[in-house]
C-alpha positions as CSV (number, residue, x, y, z in Angstrom):
1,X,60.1,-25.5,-82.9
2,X,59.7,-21.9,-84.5
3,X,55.5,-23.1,-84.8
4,X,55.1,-23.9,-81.7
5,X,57.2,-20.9,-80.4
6,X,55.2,-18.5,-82.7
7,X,52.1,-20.1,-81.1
8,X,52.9,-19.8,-77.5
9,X,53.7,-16.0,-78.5
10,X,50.5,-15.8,-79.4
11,X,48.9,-17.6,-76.9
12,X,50.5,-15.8,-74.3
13,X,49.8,-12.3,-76.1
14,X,45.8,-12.9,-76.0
15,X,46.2,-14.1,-72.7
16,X,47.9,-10.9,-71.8
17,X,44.8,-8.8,-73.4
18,X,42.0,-11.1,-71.8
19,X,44.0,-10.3,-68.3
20,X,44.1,-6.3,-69.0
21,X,40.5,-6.2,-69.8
22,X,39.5,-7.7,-66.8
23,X,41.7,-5.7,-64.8
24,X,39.8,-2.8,-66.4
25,X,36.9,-4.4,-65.6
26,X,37.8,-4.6,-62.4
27,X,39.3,-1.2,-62.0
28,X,35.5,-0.1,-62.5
29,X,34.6,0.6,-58.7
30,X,31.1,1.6,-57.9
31,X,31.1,5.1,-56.2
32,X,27.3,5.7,-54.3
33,X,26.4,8.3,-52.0
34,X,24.0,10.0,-50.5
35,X,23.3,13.4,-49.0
36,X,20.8,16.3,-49.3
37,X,19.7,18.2,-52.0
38,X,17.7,21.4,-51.5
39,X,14.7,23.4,-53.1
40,X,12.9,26.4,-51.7
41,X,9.2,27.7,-51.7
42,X,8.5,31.0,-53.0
43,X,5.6,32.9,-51.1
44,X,1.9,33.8,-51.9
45,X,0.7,37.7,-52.3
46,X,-2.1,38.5,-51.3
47,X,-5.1,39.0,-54.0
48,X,-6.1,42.3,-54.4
49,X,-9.1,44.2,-55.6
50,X,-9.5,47.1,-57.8
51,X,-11.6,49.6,-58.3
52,X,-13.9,49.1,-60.7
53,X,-16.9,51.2,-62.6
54,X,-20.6,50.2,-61.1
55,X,-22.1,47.3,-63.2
56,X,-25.3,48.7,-65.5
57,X,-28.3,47.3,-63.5
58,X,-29.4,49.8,-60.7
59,X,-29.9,48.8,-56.9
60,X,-33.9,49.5,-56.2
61,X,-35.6,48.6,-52.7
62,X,-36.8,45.2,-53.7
63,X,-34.4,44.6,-56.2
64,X,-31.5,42.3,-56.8
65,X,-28.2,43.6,-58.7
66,X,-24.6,42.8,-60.2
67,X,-21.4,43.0,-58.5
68,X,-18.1,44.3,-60.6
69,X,-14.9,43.2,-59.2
70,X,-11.6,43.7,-60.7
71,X,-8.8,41.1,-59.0
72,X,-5.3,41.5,-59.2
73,X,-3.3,38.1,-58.9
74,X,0.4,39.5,-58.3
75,X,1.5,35.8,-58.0
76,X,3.9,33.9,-60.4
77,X,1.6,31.2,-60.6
78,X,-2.3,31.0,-61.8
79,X,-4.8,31.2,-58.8
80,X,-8.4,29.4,-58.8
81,X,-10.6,31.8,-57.1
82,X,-13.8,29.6,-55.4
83,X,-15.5,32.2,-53.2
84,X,-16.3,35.5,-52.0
85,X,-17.3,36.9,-48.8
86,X,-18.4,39.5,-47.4
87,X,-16.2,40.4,-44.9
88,X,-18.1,43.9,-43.2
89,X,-20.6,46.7,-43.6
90,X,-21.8,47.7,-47.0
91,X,-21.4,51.6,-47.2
92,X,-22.3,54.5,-49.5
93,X,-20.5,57.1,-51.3
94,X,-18.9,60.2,-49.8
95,X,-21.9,62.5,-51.7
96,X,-24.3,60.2,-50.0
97,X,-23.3,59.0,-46.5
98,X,-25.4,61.1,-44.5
99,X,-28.9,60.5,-46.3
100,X,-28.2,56.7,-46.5
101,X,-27.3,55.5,-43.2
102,X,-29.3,52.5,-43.8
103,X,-28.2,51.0,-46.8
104,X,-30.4,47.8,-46.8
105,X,-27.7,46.4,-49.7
106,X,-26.5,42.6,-49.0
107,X,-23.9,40.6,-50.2
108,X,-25.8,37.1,-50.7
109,X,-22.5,34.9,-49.6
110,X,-20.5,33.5,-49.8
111,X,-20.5,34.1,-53.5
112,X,-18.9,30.5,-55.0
113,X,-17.7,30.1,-58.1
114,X,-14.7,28.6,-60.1
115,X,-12.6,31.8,-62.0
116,X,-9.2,31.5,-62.9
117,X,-6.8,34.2,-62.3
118,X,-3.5,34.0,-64.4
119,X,-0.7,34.9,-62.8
120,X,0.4,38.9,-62.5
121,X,-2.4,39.9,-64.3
122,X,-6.2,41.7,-63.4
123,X,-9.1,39.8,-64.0
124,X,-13.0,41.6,-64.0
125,X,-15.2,39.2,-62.7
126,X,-19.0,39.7,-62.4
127,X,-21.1,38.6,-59.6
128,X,-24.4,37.8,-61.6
129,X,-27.6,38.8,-59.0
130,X,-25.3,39.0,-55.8
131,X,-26.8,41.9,-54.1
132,X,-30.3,42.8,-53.2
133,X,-31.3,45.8,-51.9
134,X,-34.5,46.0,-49.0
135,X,-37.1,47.9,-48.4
136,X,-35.5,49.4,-45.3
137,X,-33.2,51.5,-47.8
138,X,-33.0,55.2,-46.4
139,X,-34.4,57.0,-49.2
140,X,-31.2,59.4,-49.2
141,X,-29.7,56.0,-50.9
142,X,-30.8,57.0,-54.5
143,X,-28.0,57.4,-57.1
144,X,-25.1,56.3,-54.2
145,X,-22.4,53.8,-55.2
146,X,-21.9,51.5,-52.9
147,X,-18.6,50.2,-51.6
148,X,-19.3,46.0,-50.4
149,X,-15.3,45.0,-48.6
150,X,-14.8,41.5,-49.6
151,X,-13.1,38.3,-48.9
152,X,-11.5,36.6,-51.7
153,X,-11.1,32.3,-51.1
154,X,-8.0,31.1,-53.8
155,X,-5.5,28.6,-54.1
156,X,-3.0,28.2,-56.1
157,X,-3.8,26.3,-59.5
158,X,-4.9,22.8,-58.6
């Protein structure tokens, strides 16, 4: 009778281990949820322009001439800069504002291209041929530099 008591011992031990391990099976309770989670949007600046040196090719009545433009991208992120505009009148120096009242420069625009602006940094761009000055040109016009206010069309990389 010892064998057989030995062997329900036994028995009844590995029964007792197959019940705990489903117990702590069991004990295993999903826990879901939900809820909200929150992010938030930083802000845009505003590009700015700097001022910049005249390009090399001179303004002539007739002729058609280069645009400088330094941009300052003050944003975290890079900016892809597809136009710019002229956004009002195109006006001489101080030396020369009263001999050039008529101008004759235009901004052919919009201006499109596709620069890339990294972020918190200034960028020289070139205009190539994106001014022409007319024949109507006063002739008190010679030797001014000519300030051209701008619109500058980004968005943020894409």
């Amino acid at each position: 009778m010892r064998r057989l008591t030995k062997y329900a011992a036994g028995t009844a031990v590995a029964a007792a281990v197959v019940a705990a391990s489903g117990a702590a099976a069991w004990a295993a309770w999903q826990a879901n949820g939900a809820g909200n989670a929150s992010a938030k949007a930083g802000q845009s600046v505003t590009l700015t322009t700097v001022a910049t040196t005249a390009p090399g090719d001179l303004l002539y009545p007739g002729g058609t001439g280069d645009v400088k433009l330094k941009v300052r991208n003050d944003n975290p992120f890079r900016v892809h800069l597809s136009a710019v505009v002229g956004a009002g009148p195109i006006t001489p120096d101080a030396a020369h504002a009263a001999g050039c009242t008529t101008t004759g420069v235009t901004l052919h625009t919009p201006v499109l291209g596709a620069w890339s602006l990294p972020a918190n940094q200034t960028t020289e761009l070139t205009l190539d041929n994106a001014v022409d000055m007319s024949n109507a040109s006063d002739n008190g016009c010679q030797g001014a530099t000519f300030t051209i206010p701008v619109i500058l069309v980004g968005i943020s990389n894409p």
